[in-house]
C-alpha positions in Angstrom: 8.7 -19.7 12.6 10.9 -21.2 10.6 10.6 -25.0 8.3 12.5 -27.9 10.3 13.5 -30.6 8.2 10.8 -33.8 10.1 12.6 -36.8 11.6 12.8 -39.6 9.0 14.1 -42.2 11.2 11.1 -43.3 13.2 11.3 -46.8 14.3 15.2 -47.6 14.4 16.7 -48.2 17.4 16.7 -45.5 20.0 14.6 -43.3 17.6 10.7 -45.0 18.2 9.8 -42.5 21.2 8.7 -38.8 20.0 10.7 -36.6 22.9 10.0 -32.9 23.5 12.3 -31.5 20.8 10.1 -34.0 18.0 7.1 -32.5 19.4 8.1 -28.7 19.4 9.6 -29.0 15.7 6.0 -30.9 14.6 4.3 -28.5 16.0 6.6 -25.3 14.8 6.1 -26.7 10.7 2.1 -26.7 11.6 2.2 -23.3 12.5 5.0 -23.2 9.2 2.7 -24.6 7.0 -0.6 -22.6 8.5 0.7 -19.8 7.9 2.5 -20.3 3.7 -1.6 -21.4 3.7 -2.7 -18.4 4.9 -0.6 -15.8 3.2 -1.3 -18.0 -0.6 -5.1 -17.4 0.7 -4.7 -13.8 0.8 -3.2 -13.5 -2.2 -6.1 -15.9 -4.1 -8.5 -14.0 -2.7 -7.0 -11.0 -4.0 -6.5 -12.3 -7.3 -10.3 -14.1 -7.6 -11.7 -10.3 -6.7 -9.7 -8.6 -9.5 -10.5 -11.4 -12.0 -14.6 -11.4 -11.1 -14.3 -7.5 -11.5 -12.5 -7.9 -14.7 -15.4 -10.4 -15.8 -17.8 -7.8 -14.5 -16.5 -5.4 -17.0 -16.0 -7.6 -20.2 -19.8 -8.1 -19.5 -21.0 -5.1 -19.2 -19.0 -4.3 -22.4 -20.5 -6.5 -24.3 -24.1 -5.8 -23.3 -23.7 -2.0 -24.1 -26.1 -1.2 -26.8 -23.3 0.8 -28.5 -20.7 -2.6 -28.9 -23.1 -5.1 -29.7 -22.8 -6.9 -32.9 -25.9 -5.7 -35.3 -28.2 -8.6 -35.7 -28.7 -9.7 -39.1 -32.3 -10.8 -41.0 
């Protein structure tokens, strides 16, 4: 579903009582806005899995006998 731009007239004459139309477009930018929320959700998700797995790694890098930095006495 598609953005509507919202009413911005509320409370002039003639415009105080939400009608059926106000209703369906309020309710079409929820379902707007739900859904831009869910698809950015996807894509953090997707994004905080790769970067965890990336910090996995560097770890794991670093704690390999081979790379660590020699201690010195």
């Amino acid at each position: 579903m598609a953005w509507q731009t919202p009413k911005t007239n509320w409370g002039q004459p003639g415009q105080t009582v939400p009608g059926a139309t106000d209703f369906n477009r309020i309710e079409g930018n929820t379902h707007y806005l739900k859904d831009e929320i869910d698809s950015h959700k996807a894509e953090y998700m997707a994004f905080k899995e790769d970067t965890e797995n990336l910090i996995s790694d560097i770890e794991n890098f670093i704690t390999d006998s081979e790379y660590q930095t020699p201690t010195i006495s």
